[in-house]
C-alpha positions in Angstrom: 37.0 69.4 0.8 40.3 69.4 2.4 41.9 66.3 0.5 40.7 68.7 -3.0 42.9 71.8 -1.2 46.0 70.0 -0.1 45.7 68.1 -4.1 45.3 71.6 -5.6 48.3 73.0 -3.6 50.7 69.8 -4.5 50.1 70.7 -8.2 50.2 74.5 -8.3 53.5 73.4 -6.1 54.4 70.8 -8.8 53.4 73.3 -11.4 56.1 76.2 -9.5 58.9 73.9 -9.5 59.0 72.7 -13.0 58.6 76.3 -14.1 61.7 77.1 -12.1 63.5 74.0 -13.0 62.6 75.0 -16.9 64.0 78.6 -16.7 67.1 77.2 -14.9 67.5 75.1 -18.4 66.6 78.1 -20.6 69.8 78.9 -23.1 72.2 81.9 -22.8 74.8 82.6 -25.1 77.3 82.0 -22.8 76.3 77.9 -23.4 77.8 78.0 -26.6 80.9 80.3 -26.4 84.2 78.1 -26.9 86.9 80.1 -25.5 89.9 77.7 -24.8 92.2 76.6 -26.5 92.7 79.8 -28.3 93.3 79.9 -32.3 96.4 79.4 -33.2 98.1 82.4 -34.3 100.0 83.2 -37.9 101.7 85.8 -39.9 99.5 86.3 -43.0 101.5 87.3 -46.0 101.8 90.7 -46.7 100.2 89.9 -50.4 98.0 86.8 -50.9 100.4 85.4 -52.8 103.4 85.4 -50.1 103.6 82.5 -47.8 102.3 83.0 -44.4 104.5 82.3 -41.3 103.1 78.9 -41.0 104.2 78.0 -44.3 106.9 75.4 -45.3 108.6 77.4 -48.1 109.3 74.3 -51.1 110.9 76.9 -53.4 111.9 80.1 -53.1 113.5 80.9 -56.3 116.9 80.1 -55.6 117.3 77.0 -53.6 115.7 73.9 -55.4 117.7 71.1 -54.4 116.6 71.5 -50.6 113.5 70.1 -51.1 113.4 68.8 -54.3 114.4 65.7 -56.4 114.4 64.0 -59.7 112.2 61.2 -59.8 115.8 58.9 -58.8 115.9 60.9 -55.4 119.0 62.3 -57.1 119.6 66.5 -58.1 116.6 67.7 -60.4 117.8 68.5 -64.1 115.5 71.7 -64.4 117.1 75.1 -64.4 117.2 77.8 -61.7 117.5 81.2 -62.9 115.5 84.9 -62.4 113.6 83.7 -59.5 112.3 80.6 -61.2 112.9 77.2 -62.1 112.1 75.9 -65.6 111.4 72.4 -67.0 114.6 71.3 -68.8 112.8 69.0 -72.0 114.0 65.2 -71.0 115.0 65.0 -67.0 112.0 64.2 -65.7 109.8 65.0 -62.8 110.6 66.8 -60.0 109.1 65.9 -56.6 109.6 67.0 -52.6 111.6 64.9 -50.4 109.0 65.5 -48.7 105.6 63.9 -48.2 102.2 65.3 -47.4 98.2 64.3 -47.1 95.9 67.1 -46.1 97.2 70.4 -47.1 96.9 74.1 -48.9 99.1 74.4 -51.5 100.4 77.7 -53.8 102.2 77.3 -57.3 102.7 79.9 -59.8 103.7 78.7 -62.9 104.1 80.7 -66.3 104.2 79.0 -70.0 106.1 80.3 -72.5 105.6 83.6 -74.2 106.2 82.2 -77.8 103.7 80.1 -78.4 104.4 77.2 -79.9 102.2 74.0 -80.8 98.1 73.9 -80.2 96.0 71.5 -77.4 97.8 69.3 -75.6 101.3 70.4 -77.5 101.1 74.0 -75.6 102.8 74.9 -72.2 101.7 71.9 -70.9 102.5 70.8 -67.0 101.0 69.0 -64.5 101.0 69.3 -60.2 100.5 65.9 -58.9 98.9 66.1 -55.4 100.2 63.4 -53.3 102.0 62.0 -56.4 99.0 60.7 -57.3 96.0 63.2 -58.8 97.2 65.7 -61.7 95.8 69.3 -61.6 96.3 69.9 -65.2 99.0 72.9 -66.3 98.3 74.1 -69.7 98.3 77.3 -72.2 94.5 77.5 -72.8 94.8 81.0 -73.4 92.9 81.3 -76.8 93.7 77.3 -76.9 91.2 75.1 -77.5 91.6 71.5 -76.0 89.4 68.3 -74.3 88.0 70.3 -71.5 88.2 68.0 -68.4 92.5 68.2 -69.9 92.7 72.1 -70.1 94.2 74.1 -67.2 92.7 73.9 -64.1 90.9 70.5 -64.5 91.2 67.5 -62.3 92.7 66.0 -65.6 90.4 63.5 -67.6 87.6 63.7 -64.6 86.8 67.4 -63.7 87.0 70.5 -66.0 87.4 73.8 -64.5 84.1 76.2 -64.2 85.7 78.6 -66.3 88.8 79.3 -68.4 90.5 81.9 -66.1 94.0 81.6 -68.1 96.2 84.6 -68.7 98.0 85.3 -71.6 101.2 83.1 -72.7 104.5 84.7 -71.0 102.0 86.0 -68.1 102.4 84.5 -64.0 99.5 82.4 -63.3 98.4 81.1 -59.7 97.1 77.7 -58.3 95.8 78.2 -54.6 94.7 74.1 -53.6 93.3 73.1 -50.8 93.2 68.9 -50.9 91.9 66.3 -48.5 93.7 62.9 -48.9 91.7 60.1 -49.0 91.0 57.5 -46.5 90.7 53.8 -47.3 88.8 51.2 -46.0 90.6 47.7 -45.6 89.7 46.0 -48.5 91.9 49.1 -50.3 88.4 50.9 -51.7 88.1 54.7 -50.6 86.0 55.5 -47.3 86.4 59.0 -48.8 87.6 60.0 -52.1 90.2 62.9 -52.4 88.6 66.0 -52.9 90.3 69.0 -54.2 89.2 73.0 -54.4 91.0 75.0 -56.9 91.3 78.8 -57.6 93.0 79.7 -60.8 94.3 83.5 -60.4 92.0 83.7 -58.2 89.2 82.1 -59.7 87.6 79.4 -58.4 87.6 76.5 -60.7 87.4 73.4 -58.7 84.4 73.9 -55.7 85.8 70.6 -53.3 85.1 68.1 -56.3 85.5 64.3 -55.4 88.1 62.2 -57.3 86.8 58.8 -58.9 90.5 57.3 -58.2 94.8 58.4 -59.7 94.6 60.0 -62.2 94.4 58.2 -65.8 95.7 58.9 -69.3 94.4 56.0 -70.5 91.7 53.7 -68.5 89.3 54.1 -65.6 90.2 56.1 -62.8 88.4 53.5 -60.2 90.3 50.5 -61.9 93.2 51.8 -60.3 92.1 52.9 -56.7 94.9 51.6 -54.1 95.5 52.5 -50.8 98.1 55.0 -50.3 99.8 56.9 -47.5 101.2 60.3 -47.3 102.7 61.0 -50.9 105.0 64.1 -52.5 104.0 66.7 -54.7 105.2 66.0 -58.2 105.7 69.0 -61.2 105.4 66.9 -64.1 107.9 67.0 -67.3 105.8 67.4 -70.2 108.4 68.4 -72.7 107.3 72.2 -72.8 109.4 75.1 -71.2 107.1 76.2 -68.3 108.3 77.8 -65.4 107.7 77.8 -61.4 107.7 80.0 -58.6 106.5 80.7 -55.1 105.7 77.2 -54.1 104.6 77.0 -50.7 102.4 74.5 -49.0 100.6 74.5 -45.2 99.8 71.4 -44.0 96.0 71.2 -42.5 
């Protein structure tokens, strides 16, 4: 009878510490409250549009030549005037000196107010990300074109959700956010870029993957190499559109 009194008391003992041991483990909100380091802090804009404080300002409507170049590395042949700068027909690209992977980037660009030409022929543009990936530039204001080639695509491999184009003459916005890709050795993507548009606002592109550069002719994934850090690129299409406002923060 004894030997069943000390057994019962070494479990009800047993039983007493792993009930004390278990609310010793219980969760508390305190477990999963990251305090340090603190978030870094920034000067929003005072408008969505303006640069915030962490910003590296590529063009401010003056001073292009500071962080731009032609395609040479030499001065760009586009035209600074009213705040903008405007594709001069013939030069050629302009791209940053300098280079960039993961980022946010904000353009505003404008085409023409006299509309001239139809499709492809109209206020067309291009922003290479990294050099590399084109988010198409492009009067689709009552414009009907290819749809993975109108504004706002991920040009020949993404339309945009929705034709959020103002009228021709009218300041449009392109808020990106882009992930660079990563490569395995053999040169292949371990991940794809992937890109997140808004278009005035309007989001356009939701974080879509890119198959490989992008293509005017041929297969995107044909053409996949590895790549480092690359510039961003406004393309010279042969139409008049304008620029503004470019800023980019690096993520």
């Amino acid at each position: 009878m004894r030997t069943k009194i000390v057994t019962i008391l070494l479990i009800f003992i047993a039983v007493a510490v792993m009930a004390q041991e278990d609310e010793s483990m219980k969760m508390i909100p305190e477990m999963t409250e990251i305090w340090d380091p603190e978030v870094s802090k920034i000067t929003p804009g005072k408008a969505t549009t303006d640069a915030p404080s962490d910003a590296i300002v590529l063009f401010d409507g003056v001073n292009l030549e500071s962080e731009w170049t032609n395609d040479n590395g030499e001065k760009p042949g586009w035209i600074v005037a009213d705040g903008c700068v405007t594709v001069s027909k013939g030069t050629g690209i302009i791209k940053t000196k300098r280079v960039f992977e993961d980022f946010q980037l904000h353009v505003e660009w404008r085409s023409p107010s006299e509309v001239i030409g139809e499709s492809q022929g109209r206020g067309n543009s291009g922003v290479f990300l990294q050099g590399i990936y084109e988010v198409q530039v492009l009067d689709n204001y009552n414009n009907r074109t290819y749809k993975n080639g109108q504004a706002g695509s991920l040009y020949k491999q993404h339309p945009p959700l929705v034709n959020a184009c103002k009228a021709p003459g009218d300041w449009q916005t392109y808020d990106i956010i882009y992930t660079a890709p990563r490569f395995n050795d053999d040169g292949t993507f371990f991940t794809p870029p992937t890109v997140t548009v808004l278009h005035n606002g309007v989001l356009v592109q939701n974080n879509v993957k890119l198959r490989g550069p992008t293509e005017y002719v041929g297969i995107p994934e044909y053409a996949v190499k590895k790549h480092g850090p690359g510039s961003i690129i406004l393309q010279d299409h042969g139409n008049p559109v304008s620029y503004r406002n470019i800023w980019i923060r690096e993520l």
